[in-house]
N, CA, C and O atoms as CSV, one atom per row, in Angstrom:
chain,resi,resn,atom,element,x,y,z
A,1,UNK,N,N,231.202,211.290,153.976
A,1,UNK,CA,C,230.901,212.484,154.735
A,1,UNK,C,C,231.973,212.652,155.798
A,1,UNK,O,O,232.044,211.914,156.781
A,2,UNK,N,N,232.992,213.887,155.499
A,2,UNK,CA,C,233.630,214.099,156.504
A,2,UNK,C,C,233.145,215.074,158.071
A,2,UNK,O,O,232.804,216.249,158.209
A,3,UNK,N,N,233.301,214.051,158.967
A,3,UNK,CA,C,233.047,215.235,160.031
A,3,UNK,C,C,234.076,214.673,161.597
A,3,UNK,O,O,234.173,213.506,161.975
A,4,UNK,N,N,234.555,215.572,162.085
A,4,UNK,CA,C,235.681,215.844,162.775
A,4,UNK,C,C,234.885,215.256,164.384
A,4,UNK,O,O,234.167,215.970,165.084
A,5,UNK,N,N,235.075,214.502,164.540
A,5,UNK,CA,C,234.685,213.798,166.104
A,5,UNK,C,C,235.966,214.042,166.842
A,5,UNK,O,O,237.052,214.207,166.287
A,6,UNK,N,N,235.781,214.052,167.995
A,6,UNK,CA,C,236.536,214.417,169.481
A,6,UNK,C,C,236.171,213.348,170.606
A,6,UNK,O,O,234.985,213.263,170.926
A,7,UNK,N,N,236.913,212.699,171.096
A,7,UNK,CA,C,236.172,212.360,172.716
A,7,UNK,C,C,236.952,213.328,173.650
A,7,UNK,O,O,236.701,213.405,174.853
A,8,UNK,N,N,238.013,214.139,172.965
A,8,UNK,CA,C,238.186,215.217,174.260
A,8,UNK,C,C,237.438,216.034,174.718
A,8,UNK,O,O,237.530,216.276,175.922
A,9,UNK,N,N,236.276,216.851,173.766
A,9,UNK,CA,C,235.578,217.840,174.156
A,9,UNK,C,C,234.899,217.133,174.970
A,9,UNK,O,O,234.817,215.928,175.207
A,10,UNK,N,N,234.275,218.359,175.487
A,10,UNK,CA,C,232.572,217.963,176.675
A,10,UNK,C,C,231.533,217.866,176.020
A,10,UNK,O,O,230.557,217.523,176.686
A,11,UNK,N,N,231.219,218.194,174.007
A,11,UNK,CA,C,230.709,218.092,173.985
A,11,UNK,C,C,230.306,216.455,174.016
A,11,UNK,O,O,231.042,215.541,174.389
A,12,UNK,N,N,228.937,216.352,173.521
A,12,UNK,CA,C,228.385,214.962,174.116
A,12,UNK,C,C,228.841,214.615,172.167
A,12,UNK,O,O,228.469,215.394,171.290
A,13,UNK,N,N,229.591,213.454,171.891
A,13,UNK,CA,C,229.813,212.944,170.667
A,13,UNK,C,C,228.403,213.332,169.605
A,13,UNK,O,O,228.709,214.277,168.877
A,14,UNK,N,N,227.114,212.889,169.378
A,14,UNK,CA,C,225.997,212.936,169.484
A,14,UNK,C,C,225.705,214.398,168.564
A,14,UNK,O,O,225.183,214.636,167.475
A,15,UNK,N,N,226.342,215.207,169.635
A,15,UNK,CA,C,225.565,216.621,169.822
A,15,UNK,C,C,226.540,217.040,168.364
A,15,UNK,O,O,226.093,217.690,167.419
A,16,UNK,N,N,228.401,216.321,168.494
A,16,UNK,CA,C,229.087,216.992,167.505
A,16,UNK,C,C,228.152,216.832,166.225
A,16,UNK,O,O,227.653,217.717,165.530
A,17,UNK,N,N,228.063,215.498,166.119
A,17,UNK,CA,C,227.395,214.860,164.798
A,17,UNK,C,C,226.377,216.107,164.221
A,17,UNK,O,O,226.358,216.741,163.166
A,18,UNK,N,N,225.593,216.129,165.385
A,18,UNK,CA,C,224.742,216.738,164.477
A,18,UNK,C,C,224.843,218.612,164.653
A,18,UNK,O,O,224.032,219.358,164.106
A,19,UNK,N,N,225.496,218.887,165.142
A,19,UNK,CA,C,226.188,220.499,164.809
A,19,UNK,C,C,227.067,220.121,163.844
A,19,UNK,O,O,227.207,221.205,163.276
A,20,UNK,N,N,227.775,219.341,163.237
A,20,UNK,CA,C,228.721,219.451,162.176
A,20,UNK,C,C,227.906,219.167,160.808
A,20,UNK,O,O,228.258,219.535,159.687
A,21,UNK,N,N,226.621,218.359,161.168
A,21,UNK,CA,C,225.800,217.820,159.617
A,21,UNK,C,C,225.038,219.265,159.796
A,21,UNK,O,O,224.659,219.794,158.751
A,22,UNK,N,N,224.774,219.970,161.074
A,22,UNK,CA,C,223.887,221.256,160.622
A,22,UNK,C,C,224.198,222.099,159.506
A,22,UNK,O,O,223.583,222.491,158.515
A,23,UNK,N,N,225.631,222.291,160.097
A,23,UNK,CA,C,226.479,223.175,159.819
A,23,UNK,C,C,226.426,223.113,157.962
A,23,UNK,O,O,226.098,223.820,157.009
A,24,UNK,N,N,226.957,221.837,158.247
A,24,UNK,CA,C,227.062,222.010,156.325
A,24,UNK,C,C,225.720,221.913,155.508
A,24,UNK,O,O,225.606,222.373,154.372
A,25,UNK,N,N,224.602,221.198,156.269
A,25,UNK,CA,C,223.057,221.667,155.422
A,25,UNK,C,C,222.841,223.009,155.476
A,25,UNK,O,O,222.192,223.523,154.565
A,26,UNK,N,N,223.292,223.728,156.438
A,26,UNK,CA,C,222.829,225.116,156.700
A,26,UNK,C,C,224.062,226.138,155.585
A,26,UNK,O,O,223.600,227.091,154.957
A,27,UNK,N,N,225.344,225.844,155.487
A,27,UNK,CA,C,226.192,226.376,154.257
A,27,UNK,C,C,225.969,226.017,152.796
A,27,UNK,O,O,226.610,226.449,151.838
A,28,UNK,N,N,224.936,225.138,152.781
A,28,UNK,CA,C,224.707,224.299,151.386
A,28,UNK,C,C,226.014,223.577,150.793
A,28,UNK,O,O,226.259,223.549,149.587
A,29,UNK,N,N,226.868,222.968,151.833
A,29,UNK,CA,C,227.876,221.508,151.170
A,29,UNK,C,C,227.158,220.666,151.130
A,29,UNK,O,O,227.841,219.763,150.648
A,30,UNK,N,N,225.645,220.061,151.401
A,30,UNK,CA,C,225.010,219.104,151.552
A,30,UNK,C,C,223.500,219.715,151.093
A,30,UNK,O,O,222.704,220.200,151.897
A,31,UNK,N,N,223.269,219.595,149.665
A,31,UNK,CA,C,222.424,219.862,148.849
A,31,UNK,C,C,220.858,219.127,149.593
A,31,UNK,O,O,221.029,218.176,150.356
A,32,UNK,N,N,219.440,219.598,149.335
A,32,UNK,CA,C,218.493,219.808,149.457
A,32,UNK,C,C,218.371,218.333,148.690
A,32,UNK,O,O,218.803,218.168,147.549
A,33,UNK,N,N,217.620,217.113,149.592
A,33,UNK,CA,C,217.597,215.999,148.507
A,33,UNK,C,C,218.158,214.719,148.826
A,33,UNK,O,O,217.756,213.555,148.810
A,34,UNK,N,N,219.813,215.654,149.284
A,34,UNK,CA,C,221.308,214.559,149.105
A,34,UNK,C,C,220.615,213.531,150.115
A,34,UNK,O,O,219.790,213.816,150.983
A,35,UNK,N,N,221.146,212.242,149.798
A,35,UNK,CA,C,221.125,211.356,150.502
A,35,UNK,C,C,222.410,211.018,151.721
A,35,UNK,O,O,223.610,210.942,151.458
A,36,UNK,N,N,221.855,210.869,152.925
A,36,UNK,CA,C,223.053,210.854,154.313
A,36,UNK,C,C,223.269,209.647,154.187
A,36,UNK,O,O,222.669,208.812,153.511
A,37,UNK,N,N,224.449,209.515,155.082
A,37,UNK,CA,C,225.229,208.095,154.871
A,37,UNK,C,C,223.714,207.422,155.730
A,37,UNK,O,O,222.763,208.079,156.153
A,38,UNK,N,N,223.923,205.890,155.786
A,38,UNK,CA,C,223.244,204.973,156.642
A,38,UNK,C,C,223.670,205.558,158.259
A,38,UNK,O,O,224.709,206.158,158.532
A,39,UNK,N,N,222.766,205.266,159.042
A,39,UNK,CA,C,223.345,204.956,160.259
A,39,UNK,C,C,224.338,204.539,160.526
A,39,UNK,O,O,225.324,205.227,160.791
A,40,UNK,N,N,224.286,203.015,160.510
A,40,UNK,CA,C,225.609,201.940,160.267
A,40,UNK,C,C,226.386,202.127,159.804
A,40,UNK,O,O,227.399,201.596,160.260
A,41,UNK,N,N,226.553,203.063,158.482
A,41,UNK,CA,C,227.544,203.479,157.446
A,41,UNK,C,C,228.564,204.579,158.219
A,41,UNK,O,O,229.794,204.601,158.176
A,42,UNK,N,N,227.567,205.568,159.005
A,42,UNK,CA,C,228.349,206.505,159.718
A,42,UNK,C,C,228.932,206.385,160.744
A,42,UNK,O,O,229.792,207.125,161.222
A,43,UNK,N,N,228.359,205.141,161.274
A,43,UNK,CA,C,228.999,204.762,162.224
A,43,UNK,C,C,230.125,204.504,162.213
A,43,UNK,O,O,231.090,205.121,162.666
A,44,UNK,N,N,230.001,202.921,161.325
A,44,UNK,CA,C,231.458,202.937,160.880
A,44,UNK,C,C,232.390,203.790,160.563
A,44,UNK,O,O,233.597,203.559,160.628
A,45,UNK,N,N,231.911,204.750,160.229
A,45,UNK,CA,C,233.057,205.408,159.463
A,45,UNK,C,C,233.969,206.578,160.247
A,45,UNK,O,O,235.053,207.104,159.996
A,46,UNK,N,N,232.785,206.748,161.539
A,46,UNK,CA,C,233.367,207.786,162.718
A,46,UNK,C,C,233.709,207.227,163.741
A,46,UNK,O,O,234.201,208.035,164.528
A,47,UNK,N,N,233.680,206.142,164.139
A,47,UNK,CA,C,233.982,204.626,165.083
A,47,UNK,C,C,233.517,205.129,166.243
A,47,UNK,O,O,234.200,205.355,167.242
A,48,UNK,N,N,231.898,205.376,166.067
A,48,UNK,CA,C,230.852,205.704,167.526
A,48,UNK,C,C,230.167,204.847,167.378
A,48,UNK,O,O,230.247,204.104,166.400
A,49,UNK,N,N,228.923,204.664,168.727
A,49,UNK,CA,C,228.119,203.506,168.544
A,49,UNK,C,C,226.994,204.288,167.368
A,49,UNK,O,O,226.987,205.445,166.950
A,50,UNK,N,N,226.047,203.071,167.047
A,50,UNK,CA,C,224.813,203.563,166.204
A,50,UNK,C,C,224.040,203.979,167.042
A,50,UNK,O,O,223.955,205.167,166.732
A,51,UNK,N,N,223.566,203.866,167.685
A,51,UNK,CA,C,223.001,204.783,169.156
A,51,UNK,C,C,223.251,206.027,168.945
A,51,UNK,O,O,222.395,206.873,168.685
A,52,UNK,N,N,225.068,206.318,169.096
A,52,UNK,CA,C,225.298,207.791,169.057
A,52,UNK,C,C,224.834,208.413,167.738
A,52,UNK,O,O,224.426,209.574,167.765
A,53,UNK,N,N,224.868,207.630,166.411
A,53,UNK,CA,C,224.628,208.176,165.320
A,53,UNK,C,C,223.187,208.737,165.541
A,53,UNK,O,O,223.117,209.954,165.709
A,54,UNK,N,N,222.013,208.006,165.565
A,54,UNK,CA,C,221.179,207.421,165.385
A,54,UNK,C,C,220.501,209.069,166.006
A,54,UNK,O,O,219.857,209.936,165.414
A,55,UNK,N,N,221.040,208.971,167.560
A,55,UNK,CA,C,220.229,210.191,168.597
A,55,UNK,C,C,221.064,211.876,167.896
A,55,UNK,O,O,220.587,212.959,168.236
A,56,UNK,N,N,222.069,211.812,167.115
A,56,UNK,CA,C,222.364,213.332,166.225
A,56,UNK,C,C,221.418,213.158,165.363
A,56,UNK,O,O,220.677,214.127,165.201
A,57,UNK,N,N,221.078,211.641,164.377
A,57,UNK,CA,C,220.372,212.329,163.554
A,57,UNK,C,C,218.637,212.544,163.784
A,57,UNK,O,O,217.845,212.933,162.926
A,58,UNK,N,N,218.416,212.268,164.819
A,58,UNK,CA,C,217.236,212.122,165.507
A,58,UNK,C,C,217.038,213.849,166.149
A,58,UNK,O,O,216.071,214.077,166.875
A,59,UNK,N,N,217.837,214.757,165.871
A,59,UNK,CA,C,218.038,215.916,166.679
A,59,UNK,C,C,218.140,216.662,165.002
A,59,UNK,O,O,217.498,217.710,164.929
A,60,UNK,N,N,218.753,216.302,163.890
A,60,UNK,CA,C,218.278,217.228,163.095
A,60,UNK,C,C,217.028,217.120,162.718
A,60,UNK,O,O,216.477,218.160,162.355
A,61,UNK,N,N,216.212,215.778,162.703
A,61,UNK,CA,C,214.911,215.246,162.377
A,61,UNK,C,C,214.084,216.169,162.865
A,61,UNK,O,O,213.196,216.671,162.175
A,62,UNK,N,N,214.356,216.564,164.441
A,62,UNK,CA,C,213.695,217.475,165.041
A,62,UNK,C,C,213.280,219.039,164.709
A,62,UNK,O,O,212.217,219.659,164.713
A,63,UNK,N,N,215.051,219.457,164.336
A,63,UNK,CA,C,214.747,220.313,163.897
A,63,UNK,C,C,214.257,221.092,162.391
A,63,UNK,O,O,214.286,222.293,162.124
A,64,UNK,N,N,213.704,219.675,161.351
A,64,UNK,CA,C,213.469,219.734,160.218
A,64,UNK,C,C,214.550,219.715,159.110
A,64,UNK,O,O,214.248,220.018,157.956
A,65,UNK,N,N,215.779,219.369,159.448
A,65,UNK,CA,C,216.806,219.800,158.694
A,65,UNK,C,C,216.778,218.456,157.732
A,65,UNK,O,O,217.004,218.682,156.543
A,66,UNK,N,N,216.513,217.005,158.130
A,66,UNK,CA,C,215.904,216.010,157.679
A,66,UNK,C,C,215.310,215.513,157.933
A,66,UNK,O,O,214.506,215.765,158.830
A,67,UNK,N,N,215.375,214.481,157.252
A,67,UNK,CA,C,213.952,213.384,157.172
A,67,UNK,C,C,214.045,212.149,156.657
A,67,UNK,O,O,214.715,211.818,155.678
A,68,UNK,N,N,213.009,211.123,157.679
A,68,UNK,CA,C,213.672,209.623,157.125
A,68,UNK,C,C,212.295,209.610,155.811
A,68,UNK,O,O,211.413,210.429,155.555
A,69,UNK,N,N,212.646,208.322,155.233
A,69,UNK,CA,C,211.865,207.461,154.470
A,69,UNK,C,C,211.930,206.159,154.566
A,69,UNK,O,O,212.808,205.663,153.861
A,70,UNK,N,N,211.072,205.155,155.429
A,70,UNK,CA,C,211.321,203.841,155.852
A,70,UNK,C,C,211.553,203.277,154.473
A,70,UNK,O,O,210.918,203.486,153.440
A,71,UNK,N,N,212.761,202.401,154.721
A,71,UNK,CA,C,213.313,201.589,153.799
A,71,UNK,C,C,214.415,201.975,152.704
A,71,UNK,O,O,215.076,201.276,151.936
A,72,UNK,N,N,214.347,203.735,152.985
A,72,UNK,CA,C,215.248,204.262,151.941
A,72,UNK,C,C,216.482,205.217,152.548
A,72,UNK,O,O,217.580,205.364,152.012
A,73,UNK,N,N,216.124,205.706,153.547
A,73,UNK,CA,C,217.027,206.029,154.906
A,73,UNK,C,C,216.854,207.716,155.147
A,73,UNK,O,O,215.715,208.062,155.461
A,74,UNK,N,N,217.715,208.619,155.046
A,74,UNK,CA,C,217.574,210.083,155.809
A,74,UNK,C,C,218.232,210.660,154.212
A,74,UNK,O,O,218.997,210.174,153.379
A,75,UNK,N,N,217.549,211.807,154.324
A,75,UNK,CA,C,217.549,212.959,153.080
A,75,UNK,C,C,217.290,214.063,153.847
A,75,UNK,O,O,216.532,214.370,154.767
A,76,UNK,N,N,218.730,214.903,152.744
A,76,UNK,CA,C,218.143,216.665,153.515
A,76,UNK,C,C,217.050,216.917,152.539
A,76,UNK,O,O,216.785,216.662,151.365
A,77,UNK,N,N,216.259,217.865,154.114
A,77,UNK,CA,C,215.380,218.372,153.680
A,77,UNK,C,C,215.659,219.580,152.880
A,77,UNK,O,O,216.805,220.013,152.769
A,78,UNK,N,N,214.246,220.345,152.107
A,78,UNK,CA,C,214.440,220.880,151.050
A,78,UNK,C,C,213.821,221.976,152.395
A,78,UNK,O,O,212.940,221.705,153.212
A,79,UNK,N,N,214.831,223.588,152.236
A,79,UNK,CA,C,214.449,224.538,152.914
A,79,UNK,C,C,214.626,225.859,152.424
A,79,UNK,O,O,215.723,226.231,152.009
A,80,UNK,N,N,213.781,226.480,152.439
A,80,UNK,CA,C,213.577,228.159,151.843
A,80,UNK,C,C,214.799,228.711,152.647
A,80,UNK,O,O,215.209,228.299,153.731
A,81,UNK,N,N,215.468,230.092,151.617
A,81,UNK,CA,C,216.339,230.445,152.800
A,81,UNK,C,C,215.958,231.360,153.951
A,81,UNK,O,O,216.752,231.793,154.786
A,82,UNK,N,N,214.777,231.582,153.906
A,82,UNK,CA,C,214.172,232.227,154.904
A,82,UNK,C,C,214.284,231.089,156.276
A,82,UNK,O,O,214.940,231.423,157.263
A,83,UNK,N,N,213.803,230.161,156.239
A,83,UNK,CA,C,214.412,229.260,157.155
A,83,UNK,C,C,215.643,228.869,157.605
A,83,UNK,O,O,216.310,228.910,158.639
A,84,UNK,N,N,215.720,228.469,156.458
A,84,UNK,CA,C,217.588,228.603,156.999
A,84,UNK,C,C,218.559,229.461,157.919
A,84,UNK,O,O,219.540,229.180,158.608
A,85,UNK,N,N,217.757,230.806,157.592
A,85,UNK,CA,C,218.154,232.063,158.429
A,85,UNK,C,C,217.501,231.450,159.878
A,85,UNK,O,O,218.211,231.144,160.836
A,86,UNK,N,N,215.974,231.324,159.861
A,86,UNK,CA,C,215.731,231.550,160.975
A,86,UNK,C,C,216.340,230.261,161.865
A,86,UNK,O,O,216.709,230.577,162.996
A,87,UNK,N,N,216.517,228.607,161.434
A,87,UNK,CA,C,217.324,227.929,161.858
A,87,UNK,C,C,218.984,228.180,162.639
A,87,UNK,O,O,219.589,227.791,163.638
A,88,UNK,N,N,219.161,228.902,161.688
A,88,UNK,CA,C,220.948,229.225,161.884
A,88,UNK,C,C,220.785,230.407,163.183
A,88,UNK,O,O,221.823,230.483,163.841
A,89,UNK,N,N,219.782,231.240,163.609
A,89,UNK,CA,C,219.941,231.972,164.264
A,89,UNK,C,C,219.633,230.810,166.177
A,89,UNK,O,O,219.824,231.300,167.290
A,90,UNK,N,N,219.258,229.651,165.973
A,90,UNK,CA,C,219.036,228.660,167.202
A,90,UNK,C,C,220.291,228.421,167.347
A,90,UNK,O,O,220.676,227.656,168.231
């Protein structure tokens, strides 16, 4: 999963994560289902703490965009595009 981290911006690292995973559940590059990297996995792979991972994906959780399954990890959720609209308009 590519996504473009900054420590120059103001935004809060965190916040990028999860405006950049919105972004592409909400364009459909990240299919209804797909399985997200691990925590740990993304971590590594964007060289933030798991903390930072952990509290973006804890903020799409919120906003329904996914969802965990203990033991099997985070999946996008499956969303009408009527939602999607009304999501993308927050």
């Amino acid at each position: 999963m590519l996504l473009n981290l900054t420590d120059l911006s103001d935004e809060p690292l965190q916040s990028q994560i999860s405006r950049q995973l919105r972004a592409k559940i909400l364009a459909g590059e990240v299919p209804a289902g797909e399985v997200l990297p691990s925590i740990r996995a993304l971590a590594r792979q964007t060289r933030v703490s798991v903390i930072t991972v952990q509290r973006g994906y804890e903020a799409l959780e919120r906003e329904g965009l996914i969802h965990s399954r203990r033991g099997k990890g985070f999946f996008v959720s499956e969303l009408k595009d009527k939602d999607k609209k009304e999501i993308s308009k927050q």
